[in-house]
C-alpha positions as CSV (number, residue, x, y, z in Angstrom):
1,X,22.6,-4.4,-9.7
2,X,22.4,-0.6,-10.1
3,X,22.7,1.4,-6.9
4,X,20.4,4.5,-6.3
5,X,21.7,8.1,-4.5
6,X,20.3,9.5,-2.1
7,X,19.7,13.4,-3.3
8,X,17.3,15.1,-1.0
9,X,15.2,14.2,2.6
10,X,12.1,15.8,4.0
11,X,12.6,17.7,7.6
12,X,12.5,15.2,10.5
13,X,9.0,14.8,12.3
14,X,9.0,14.8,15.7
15,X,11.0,12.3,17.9
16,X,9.3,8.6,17.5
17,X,7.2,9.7,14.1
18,X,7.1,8.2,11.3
19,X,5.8,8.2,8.0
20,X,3.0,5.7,7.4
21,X,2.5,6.3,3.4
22,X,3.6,8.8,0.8
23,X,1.2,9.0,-2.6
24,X,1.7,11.2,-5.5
25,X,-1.0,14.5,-5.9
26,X,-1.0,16.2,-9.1
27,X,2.5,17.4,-9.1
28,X,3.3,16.9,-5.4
29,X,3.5,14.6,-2.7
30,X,1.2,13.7,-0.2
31,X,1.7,11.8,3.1
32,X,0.1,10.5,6.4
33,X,2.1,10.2,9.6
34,X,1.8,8.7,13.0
35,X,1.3,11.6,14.4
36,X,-2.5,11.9,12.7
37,X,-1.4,15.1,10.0
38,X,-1.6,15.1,6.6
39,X,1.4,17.1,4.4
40,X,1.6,18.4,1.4
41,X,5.2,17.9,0.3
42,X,7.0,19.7,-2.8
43,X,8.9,16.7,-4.3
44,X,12.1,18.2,-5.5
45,X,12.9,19.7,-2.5
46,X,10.9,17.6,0.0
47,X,10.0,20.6,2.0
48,X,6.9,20.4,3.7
49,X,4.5,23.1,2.0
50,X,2.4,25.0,4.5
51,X,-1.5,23.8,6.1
52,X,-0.3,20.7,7.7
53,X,-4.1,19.3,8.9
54,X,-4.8,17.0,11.7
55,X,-7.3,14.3,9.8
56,X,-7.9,11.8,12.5
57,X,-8.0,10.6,15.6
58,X,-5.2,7.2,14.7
59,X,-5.4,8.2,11.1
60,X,-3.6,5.1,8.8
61,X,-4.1,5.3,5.0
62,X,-4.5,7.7,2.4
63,X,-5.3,7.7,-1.3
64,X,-6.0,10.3,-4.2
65,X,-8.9,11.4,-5.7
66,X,-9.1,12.9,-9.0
67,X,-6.6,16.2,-8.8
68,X,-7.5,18.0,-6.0
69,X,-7.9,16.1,-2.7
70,X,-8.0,12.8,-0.7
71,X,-9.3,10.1,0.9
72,X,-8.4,9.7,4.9
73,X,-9.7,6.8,6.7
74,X,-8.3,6.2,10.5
75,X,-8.9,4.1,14.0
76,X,-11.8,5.9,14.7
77,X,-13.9,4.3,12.2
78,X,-14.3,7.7,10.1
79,X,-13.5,8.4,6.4
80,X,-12.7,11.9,5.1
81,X,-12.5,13.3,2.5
82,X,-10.2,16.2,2.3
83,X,-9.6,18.9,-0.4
84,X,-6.2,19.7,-0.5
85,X,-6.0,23.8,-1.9
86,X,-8.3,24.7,0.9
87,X,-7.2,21.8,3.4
88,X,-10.6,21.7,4.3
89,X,-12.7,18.5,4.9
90,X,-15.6,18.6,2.6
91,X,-16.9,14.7,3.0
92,X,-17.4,12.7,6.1
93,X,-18.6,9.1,6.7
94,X,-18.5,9.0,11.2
95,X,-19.9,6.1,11.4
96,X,-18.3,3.4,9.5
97,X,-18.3,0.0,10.8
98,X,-15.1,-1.5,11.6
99,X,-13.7,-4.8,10.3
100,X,-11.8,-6.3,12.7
101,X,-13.4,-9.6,13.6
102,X,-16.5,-9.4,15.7
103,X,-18.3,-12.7,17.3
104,X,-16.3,-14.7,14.5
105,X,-17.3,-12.4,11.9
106,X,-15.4,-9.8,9.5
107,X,-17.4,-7.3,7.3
108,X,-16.6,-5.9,4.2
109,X,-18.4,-2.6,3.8
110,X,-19.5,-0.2,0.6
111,X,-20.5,2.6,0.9
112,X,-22.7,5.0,-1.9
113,X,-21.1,8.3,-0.6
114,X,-23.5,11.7,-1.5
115,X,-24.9,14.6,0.6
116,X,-28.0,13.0,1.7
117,X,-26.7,8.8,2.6
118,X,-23.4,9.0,2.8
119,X,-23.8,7.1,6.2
120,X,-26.4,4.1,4.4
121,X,-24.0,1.5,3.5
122,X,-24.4,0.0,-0.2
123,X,-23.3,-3.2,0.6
124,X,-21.9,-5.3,3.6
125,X,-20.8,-9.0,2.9
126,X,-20.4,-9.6,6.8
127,X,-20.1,-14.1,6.7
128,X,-16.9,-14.3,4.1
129,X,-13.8,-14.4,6.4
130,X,-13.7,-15.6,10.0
131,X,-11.1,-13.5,11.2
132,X,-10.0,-9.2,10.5
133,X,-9.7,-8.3,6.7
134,X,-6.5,-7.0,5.5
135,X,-6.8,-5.8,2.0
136,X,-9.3,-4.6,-0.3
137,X,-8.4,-4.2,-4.1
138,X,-11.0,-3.5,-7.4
139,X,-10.4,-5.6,-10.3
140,X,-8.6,-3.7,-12.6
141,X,-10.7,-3.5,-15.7
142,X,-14.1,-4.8,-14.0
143,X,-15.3,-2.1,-11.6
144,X,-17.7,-4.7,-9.9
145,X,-15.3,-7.0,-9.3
146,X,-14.3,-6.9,-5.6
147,X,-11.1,-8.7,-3.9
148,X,-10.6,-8.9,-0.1
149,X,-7.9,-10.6,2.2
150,X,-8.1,-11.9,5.7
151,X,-5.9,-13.0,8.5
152,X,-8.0,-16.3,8.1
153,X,-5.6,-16.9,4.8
154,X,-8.8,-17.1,2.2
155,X,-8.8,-14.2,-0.8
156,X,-11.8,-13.5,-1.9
157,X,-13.3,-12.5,-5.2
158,X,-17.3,-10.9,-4.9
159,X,-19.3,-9.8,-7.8
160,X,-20.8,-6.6,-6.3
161,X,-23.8,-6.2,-8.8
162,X,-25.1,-9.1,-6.1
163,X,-26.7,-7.9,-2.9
164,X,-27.0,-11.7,-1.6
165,X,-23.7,-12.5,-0.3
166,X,-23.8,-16.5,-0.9
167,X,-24.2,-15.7,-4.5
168,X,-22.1,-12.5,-4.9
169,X,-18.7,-14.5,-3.5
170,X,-17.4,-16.1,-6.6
171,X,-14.5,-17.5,-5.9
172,X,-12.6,-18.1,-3.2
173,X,-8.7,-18.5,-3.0
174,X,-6.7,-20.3,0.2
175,X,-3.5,-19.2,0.6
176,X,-3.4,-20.8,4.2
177,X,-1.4,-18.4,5.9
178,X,-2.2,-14.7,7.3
179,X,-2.5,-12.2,4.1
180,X,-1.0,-9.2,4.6
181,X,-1.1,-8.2,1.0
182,X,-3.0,-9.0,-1.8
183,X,-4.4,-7.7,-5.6
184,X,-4.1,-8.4,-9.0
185,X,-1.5,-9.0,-11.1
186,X,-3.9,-9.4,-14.8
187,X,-7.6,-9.4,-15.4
188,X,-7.0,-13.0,-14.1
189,X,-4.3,-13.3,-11.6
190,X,-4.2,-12.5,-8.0
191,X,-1.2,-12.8,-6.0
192,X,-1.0,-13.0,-1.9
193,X,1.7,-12.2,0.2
194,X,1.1,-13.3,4.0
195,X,2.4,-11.7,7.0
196,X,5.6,-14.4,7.2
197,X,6.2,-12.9,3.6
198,X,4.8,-16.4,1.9
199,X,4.1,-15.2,-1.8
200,X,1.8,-17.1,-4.0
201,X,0.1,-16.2,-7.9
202,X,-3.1,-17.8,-8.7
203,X,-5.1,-18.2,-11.9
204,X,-8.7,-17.3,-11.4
205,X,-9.4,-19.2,-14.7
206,X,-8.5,-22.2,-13.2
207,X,-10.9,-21.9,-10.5
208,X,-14.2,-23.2,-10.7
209,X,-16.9,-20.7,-9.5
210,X,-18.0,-20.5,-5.8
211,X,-15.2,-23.2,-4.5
212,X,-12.5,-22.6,-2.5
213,X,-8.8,-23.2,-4.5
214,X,-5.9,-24.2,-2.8
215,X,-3.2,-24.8,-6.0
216,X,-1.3,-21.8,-7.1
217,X,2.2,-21.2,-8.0
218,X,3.9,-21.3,-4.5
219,X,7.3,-18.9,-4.1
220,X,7.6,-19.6,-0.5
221,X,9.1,-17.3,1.9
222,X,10.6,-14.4,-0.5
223,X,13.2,-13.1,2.4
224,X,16.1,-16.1,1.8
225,X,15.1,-15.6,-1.8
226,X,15.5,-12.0,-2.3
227,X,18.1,-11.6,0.2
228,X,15.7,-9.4,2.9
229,X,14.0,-9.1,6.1
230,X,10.3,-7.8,4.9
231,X,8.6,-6.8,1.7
232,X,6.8,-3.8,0.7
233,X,4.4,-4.9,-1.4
234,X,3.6,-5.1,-5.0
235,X,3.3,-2.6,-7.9
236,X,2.3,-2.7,-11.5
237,X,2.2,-0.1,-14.0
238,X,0.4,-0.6,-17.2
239,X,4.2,-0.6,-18.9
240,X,6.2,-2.1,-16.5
241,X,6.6,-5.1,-14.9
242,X,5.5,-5.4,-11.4
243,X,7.7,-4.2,-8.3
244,X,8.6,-5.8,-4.9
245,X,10.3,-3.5,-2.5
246,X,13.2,-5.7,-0.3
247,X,14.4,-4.1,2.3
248,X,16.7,-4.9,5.7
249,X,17.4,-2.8,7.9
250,X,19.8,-4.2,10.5
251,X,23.6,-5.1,10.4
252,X,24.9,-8.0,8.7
253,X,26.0,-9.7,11.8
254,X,22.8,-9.7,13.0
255,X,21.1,-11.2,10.4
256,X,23.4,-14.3,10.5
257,X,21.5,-15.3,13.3
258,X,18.1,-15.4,11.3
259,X,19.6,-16.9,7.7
260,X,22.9,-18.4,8.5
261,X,23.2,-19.5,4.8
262,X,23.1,-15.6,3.6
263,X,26.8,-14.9,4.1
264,X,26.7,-12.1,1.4
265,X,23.6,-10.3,2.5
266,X,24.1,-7.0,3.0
267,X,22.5,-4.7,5.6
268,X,20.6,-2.3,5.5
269,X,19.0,-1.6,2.0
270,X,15.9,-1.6,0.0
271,X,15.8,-3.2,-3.3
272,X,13.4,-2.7,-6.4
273,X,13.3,-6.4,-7.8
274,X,10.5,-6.4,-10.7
275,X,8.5,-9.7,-10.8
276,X,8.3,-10.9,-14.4
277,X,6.9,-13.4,-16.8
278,X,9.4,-15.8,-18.3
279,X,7.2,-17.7,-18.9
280,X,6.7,-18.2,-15.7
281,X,6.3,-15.7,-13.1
282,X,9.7,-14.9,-11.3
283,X,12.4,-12.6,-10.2
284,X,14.9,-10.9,-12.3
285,X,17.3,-9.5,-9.8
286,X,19.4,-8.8,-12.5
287,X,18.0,-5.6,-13.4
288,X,17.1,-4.5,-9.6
289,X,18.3,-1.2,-8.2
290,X,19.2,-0.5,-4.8
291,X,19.1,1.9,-2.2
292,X,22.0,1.6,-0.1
293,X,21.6,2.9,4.1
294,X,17.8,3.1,3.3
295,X,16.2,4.6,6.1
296,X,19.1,2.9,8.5
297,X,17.4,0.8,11.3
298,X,14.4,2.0,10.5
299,X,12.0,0.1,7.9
300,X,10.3,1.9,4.7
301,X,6.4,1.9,4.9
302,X,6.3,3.3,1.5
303,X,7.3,4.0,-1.8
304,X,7.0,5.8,-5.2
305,X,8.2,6.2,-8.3
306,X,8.5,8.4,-10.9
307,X,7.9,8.0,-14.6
308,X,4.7,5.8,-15.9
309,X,1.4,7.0,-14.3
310,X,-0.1,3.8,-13.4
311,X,-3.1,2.0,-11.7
312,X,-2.1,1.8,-7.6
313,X,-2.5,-2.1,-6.7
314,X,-1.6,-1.4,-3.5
315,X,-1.8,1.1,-0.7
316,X,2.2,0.8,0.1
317,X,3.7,1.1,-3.4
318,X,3.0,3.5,-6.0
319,X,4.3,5.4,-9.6
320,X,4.6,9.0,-9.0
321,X,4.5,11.7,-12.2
322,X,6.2,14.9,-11.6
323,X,8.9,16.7,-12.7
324,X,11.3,15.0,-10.9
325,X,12.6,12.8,-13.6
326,X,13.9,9.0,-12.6
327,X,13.2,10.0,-9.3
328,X,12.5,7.4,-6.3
329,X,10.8,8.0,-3.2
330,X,10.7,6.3,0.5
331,X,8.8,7.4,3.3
332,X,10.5,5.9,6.7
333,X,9.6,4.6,10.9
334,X,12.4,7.7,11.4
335,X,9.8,9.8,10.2
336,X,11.6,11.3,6.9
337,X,10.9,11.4,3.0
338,X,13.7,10.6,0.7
339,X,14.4,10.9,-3.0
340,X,16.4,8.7,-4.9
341,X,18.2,8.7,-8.0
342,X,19.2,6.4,-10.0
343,X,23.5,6.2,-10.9
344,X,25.6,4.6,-13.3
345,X,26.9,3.0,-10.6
346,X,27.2,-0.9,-10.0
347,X,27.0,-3.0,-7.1
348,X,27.9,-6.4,-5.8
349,X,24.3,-7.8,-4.4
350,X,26.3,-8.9,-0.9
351,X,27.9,-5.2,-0.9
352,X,26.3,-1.9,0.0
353,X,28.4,1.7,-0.8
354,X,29.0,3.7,2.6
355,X,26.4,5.4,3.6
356,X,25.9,7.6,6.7
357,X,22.2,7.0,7.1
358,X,21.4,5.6,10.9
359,X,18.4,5.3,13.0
360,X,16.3,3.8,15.4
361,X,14.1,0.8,14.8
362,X,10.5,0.7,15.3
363,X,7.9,-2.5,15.3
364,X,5.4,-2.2,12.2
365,X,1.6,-1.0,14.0
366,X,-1.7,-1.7,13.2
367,X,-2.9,0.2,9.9
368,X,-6.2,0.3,8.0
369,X,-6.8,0.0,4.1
370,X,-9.5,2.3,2.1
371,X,-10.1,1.3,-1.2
372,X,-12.8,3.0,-4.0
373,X,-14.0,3.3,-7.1
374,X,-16.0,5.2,-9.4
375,X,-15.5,8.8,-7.4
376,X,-16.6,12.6,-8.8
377,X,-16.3,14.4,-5.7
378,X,-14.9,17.5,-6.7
379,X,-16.2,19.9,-9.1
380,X,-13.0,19.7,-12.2
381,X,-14.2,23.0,-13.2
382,X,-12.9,25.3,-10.4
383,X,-9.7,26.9,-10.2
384,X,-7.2,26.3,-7.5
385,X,-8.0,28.2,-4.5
386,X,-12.3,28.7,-5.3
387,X,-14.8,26.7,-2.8
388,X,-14.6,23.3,-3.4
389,X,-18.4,22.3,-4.9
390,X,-20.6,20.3,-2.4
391,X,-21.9,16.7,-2.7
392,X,-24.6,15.9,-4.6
393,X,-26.4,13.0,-6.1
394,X,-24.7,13.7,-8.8
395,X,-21.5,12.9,-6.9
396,X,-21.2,9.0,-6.4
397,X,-18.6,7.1,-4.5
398,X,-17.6,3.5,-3.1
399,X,-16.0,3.3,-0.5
400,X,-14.7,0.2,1.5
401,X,-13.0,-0.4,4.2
402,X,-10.7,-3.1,6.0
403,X,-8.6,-3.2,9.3
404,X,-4.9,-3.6,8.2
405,X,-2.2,-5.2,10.2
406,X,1.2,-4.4,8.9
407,X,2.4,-6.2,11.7
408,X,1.6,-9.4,13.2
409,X,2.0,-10.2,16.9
410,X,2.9,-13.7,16.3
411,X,5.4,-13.0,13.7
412,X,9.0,-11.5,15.1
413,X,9.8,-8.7,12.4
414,X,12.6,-7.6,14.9
């Protein structure tokens, strides 16, 4: 296993802040914090660049658009969107319904976003889950292709060319427990990952259209297997294979208690374990890399990468292209950025190199998921610095939106 150094960290937030997600921006970083700002972050030295903004009011996920800003969504039911050389909202959507579960029902929302009905939704599919969706992901070669998760432990698929929901849910996967993640893996494979980290793959070719499907190739619980107490989620590049972060982030005595079997686990780390085909989907943890200390006691709520500039399958995991060559990043519950290279060095997967990295733990909290497609918000023809160019109907946008639960009151993360 190779072992990753720790080369550079961000400027502490302030005491009980942390870091809920960290995306890549042109050249730069961008994250979202507990404490409702959004920072622009230079990635070699993790300094945080001037114009921190407040977006929301309970502010919780965060993704690019095009070059020159982003997409906020937060508690409050509002989406922004935010262009980041004048730090300056230019888009707004106040009243967005919610999607925790309301008189048994859960609604997926699109939204057609231009100057004049930005606040008309495009769709709602309001009868498909019986409990709050978690996850939202586009197909990744069929725009119209919608997948959503649920606590109810069904993945849907919906064809979004179809206004009549009955007809527009195409297939219908049960993983039976809680998702807390979920995407695709190919133009037909989904994967689920519930909040008791329960992984499974399924085939969508294997599933007959409009029934629910409850065969798949079952992993089970992934923390015995991959030596950890939580996942952070899944990432595929279009030249890599796919990416679980494995993290644990308290002391090897501890976790005893919770795997007795695991008498070489070490504490606290993150590993980068890629998921490949051979033939059959599994782990190679021979070629995984670790990052020894981690964030300490604290857990990582999100990651990049450097290198391959890649579709984003999830809201937690990304690949990062800047200048910073092999370069790793985590964002932390201490409320600090880190970058990571890559050594030479090699380690013993029950060992972890000394590190001086400590903490203080924090529970996961409720979080929200935004995903979109099709997007020209921004006028590509003006410099850095000019007046961003207003919406038009020229300017069209989906926009969905999911309550996300990182953290699952019946389930004991601690």
């Amino acid at each position: 296993m190779k072992v990753a150094a720790s080369v550079a960290a961000s400027p502490p937030l302030e005491p009980d802040t942390y870091i809920y997600e960290v995306i890549p921006f042109g050249d730069r970083l961008v994250s979202i914090s507990s404490d409702d700002s959004l920072r622009l972050i230079e990635p070699q030295t993790l300094q945080h660049l001037p114009g921190c903004t407040s977006v929301h009011d309970g502010v919780t996920c965060l993704k690019p658009i095009q070059d020159r800003g982003v997409l906020t969504a937060g508690r409050n039911g509002v989406v922004k969107c935010t262009d980041l050389r004048t730090r300056k909202t230019v888009q707004e959507i106040s009243k967005a319904a919610r999607t925790e579960l309301t008189s048994a029902q859960a609604t997926v929302t699109l939204w057609h976003v231009d100057s004049r009905a930005a606040q008309k939704p495009l769709l709602q599919y309001v009868e498909s889950h019986n409990d709050d969706v978690t996850e939202l992901s586009f197909h990744p070669s069929s725009s119209s292709i919608l997948l959503s998760g649920s606590t109810d432990g069904l993945i849907n698929l919906y064809d979004t060319t179809i206004t009549d929901e009955d007809n527009a849910l195409t297939q219908v996967l049960n993983h039976g427990s809680s998702i807390a993640h979920a995407g695709f893996l190919s133009d037909h494979e989904v994967y689920g990952l519930s909040h008791d980290e329960i992984f499974f793959i399924f085939d969508t070719n294997d599933i007959p259209q409009g029934e629910a499907y409850e065969s798949a190739h079952a992993f089970g619980d992934l923390r015995p297997q991959l030596h950890c107490e939580y996942l952070v989620d899944l990432v595929r590049s279009d030249s890599t294979a796919p990416v679980f972060g494995a993290g644990s982030h308290r002391s090897a005595c501890s976790m005893l208690g919770t795997f007795p079997g695991l008498l070489n686990l070490s504490a606290r780390h993150l590993d980068l374990i890629s998921l490949e085909r051979l033939p059959r989907w599994s782990f190679n943890t021979s070629n995984a890399v670790r990052l020894p200390g981690a964030h300490g006691e604290e857990i990582v709520r999100s990651m990049c990468f450097s290198g391959d500039v890649s579709r984003r399958y999830h809201r937690s995991l990304q690949l990062l292209s800047c200048q910073q060559s092999n370069a790793i990043f985590t964002g932390g519950e201490d409320g600090i950025i880190r970058a990571w290279r890559v050594t030479e060095e090699s380690v013993d997967a029950g060992r972890d190199p000394p590190t001086k990295i400590e903490g203080q733990r924090k529970r996961y909290g409720p979080d929200k998921i935004l995903e979109f497609q099709d997007m020209t918000v921004f006028d590509d023809e003006a410099p850095i610095g000019s007046t961003p160019a207003k919406l038009g109907s020229n300017s069209p946008m989906v926009v969905n939106i999911a309550s996300k639960y990182l953290h699952d009151p019946n389930v004991n993360r601690d």
